[in-house]
C-alpha positions, 0 to 999 in steps of 0.5 A: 707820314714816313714810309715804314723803316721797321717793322713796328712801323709797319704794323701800326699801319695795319700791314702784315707784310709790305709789297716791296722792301726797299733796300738802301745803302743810304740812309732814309731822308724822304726827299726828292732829291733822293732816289729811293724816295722818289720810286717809293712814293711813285710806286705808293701813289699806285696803291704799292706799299712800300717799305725801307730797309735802310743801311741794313747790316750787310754781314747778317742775312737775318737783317734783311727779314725785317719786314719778313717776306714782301708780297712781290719783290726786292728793290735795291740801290746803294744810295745816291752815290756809286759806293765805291765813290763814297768810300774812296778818294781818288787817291784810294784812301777811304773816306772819312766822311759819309753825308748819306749817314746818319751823322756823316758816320763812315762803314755804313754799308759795304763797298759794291752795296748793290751786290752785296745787298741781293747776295745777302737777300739771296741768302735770306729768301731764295728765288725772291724777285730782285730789281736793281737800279740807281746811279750804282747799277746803271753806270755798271750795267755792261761790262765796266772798267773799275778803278779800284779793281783796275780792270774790267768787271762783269755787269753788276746785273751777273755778279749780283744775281738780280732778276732785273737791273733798271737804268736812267731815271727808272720811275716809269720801268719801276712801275711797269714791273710792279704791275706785272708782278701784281699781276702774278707775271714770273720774274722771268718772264719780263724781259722787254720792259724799255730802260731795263737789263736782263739776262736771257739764254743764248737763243734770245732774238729781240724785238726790233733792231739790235747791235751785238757789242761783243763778248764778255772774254773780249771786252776784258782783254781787247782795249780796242773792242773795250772803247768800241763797246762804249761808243755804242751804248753811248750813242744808244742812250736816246729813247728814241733812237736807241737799239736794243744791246746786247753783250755776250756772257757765256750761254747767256746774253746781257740784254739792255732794252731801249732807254724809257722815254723821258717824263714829260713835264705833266708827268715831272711834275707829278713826281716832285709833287709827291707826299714827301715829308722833306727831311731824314727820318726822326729815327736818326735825330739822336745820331745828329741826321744825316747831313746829306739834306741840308743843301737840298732841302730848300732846294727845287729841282726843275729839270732832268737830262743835260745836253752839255755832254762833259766827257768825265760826267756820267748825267748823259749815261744815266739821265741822258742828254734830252732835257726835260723840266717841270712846270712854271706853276708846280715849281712855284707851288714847291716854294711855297711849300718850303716857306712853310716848313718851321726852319725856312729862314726866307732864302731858297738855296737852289733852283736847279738840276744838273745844269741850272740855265736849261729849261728845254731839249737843245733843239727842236729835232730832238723831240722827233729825231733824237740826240745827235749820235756823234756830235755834241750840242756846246761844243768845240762850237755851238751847233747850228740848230741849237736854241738858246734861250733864258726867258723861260728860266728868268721867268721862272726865278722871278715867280719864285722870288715873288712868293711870299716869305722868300727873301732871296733865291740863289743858284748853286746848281752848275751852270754852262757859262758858255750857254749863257755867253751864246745867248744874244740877250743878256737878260739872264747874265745880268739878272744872275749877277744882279739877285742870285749870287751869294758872293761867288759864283761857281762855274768849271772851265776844267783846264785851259788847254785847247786840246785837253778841253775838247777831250773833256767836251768843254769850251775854248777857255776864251768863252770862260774869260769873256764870262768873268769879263763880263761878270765883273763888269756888271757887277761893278756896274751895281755895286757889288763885290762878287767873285767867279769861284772856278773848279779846275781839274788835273790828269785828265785824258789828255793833259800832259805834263806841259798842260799841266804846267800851262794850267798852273801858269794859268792860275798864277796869272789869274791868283786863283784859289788852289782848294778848287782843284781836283784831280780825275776820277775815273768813274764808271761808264764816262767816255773820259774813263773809257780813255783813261783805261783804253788810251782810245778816243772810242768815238774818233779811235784817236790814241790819247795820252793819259797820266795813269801812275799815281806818281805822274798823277801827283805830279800833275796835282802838285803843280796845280796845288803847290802848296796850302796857302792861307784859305782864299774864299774868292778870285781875285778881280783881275782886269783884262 
């Protein structure tokens, strides 16, 4: 059964108010992949009732007593996506699109949802208890560089005016809240619940150790203590050995408490076993759905976290880079879930997360030590102490395949070529190649520039070669016709005209397909926009050239994309 999206709903189930409203900038779709639905399940499966208020109209404050008075609390996000990204290109033109709404309808909800939902629930209900979170929240919880404003704006936790702000994957932190409000704690009065944001008078001394990252004045007017600022809450993004933050703001400090500790894999599964209905609610049947769901809904998610750490990705700031997965056996339990659903049609889509091939944290001294504060696992070079190892994957695509009424499964998820191409074994390269290709193979060797790819976190674009090398080459060995589909992208930080230049001679040589270019998007809380905005390198204080004006931009883009020849669905097999 769906979670109740109105009040009718709601009664039918016998309550007379829910404990939580949830409010989202998405549209309903009770699936995994979606955030909302995963914190309502989890939070219903510890006896909370929970109800959605979805897409509500932001105008009218009266939208949001829908359900009247919920017994301890708002919840909101603005959906899977910062909504600001939604609405906007990087060009700055708006969006003629949605997939989070019902029929990809635009204007569903308003730019900045997250503040503009808890002013309006302010409005309607007072001194009401407010948590925030999701991908909006979290990459906006220190003072953050915007790209639309073009400046530096307030924690979203100030100008939202919400009691509390959770951060990464907030399952645990959710639920901790809940308790004490059930428990009749004041709002107020929670302040050092791990993976969450506060804001506390100016006498406030945390438990523990704590760095002080600067005040609020500063950071919007000195660039240096800007990319300074960011160095820290980065290499505080680990449970375990992350700081409390603290940021100045007037008479009150910002407080971001040490990041939750992942979910273990008893505990992942957990999460993805919840009572999902695996689709949009029937409720947007008669708008066409939401088209958000058809490239996941036979999809399995399988892990979290990602230790590749691309400088222009914010996954390390919100997921964080200790990676962590799901049992063998509840993934495969997923599968069979899905061969039951009556549009399965044999082919699961995807078995992936936000990088497909890892399976566990790079490294043993992760788990008793943390991630590396300033050095990346991948690259410019593979660490020393980095495990590279498939099998577990391989044997988990092979229980997958073996369930019965899955025809073929395939990997859509990104995955890290130079991973693959460090790993001794080929097993997993030639078992990718042989059953989980559709065709083409998407993969992102960003540029081909030494300098700009070591700015992004990306490998020497040799390892990229050699992977379609070898590629092609097994793929001719089974008689396949297949192609390596790479997305390339301009005006990064870094790349100069010469670079861009090098990059277009590039895809001239190699007859690459101009619709996988895309220009830079600085969005929030990613070490690429902190240069974009600062020029700085905030880990190595490095003055770093970036293309910022829009004609230069252009520029970049033109020559990458010189024109719109007849739509190319593959690379070309060049031999080298």
């Amino acid at each position: 059964m769906f979670l109740p999206i109105n009040r009718k709903e709601m009664e039918e189930r016998g309550w007379d108010s829910p404990d939580f409203v949830f409010v989202s900038g998405d549209a309903y779709v009770d699936h995994s992949s979606f955030a909302v639905a995963i914190i309502s399940r989890y939070l219903e499966k510890h006896g909370f009732k929970i109800a959605i208020l979805a897409q509500p109209d932001w105008k009218n404050a009266d939208s949001f007593k829908e359900f009247g008075q919920p017994r301890l609390g708002f919840l909101i996000a603005s959906g899977n996506m910062d909504s600001m990204v939604a609405h906007y290109t990087v060009a700055k033109k708006k969006r003629n699109y949605d997939y989070y709404s019902p029929g990809g309808k635009i204007g569903k909800r308003p730019d900045r949802a997250t503040i503009v939902y808890s002013n309006k629930i302010r409005e309607a209900f007072g001194d009401i208890p407010i948590i925030i979170g999701g991908v909006e929240a979290s990459l906006r919880r220190f003072a953050h560089y915007d790209y639309w404003d073009n400046k530096v704006r307030n924690s979203i936790l100030i100008d939202s005016g919400a009691d509390i702000l959770i951060y990464g994957m907030g399952e645990k932190a959710a639920l901790e809240i809940a308790k004490l409000l059930d428990r009749g704690v004041p709002v107020k009065k929670i302040k050092n619940i791990r993976g969450t944001c506060v804001l506390c008078q100016r006498d406030y001394i945390p438990k523990g150790s704590y760095d002080f990252i600067g005040e609020i004045e500063e950071l919007k007017t000195s660039k240096e203590l800007y990319a300074q600022a960011f160095a820290t809450q980065y290499i505080n993004c680990d449970s375990i050995s992350g700081k409390t933050l603290l940021e100045g703001n007037g008479n009150r400090l910002l407080v971001q408490n040490p990041p939750m500790p992942p979910l273990e894999r008893k505990e992942l599964d957990l999460v993805y076993e919840l009572d999902y209905m695996r689709d949009y609610h029937p409720i947007y049947k008669k708008e066409g759905g939401v088209p958000a769901i058809q490239e996941v809904k036979f999809s399995i998610t399988h892990n979290r976290g990602c230790f590749g750490a691309c400088s222009f990705c914010a996954i390390a700031f919100h997921q964080g880079r200790a990676v962590r997965s799901r049992s063998i056996e509840s993934c495969v339990k997923e599968a069979k879930l899905l061969t039951e659903l009556p549009d399965f049609k044999g082919y699961i889509h995807d078995v992936g997360g936000p990088t497909a091939n890892f399976r566990h944290p790079a490294c043993d001294k992760q788990l008793t030590d943390g991630v590396c504060a300033n050095k990346r696992c991948l690259s410019p070079t593979p660490c020393k102490n980095l495990k590279i190892d498939h099998s577990e994957y391989i044997e988990l695509l092979k229980r997958i395949e073996n369930v019965p009424k899955v025809k073929k499964v395939f990997i859509r998820s990104g995955i890290r070529f130079d991973y693959v191409m460090y790993d001794k074994d080929d097993g997993f390269m030639k078992k990718l190649v042989k059953d989980h290709v559709s065709g083409q193979l998407r993969v992102a060797p960003e540029h081909n520039s030494k300098n700009v790819l070591e700015i992004m976190g990306k490998p020497d674009i040799s390892i990229y070669n050699g992977f379609c090398n070898k590629f092609y080459k097994l793929s001719r060995e089974i008689g396949k016709e297949q192609y390596v589909l790479p997305y390339l992208m301009s005006s990064h930080p870094g790349s100069t005209m010469e670079d861009a230049h090098n990059l277009s001679d590039y895809i001239k040589e190699h007859n690459l397909p101009s619709e996988q270019v895309q220009d830079f998007y600085p969005t929030p809380s990613t070490k690429s926009t902190c240069i974009y905005y600062t020029g700085i390198d905030p880990f190595t204080k490095k003055k770093i050239y970036t293309a910022t004006n829009y004609k230069e931009k252009q520029e970049q883009r033109k020559l990458l994309q010189p024109s719109k020849p007849p739509k190319k669905t593959f690379v070309s097999k060049k031999k080298k």
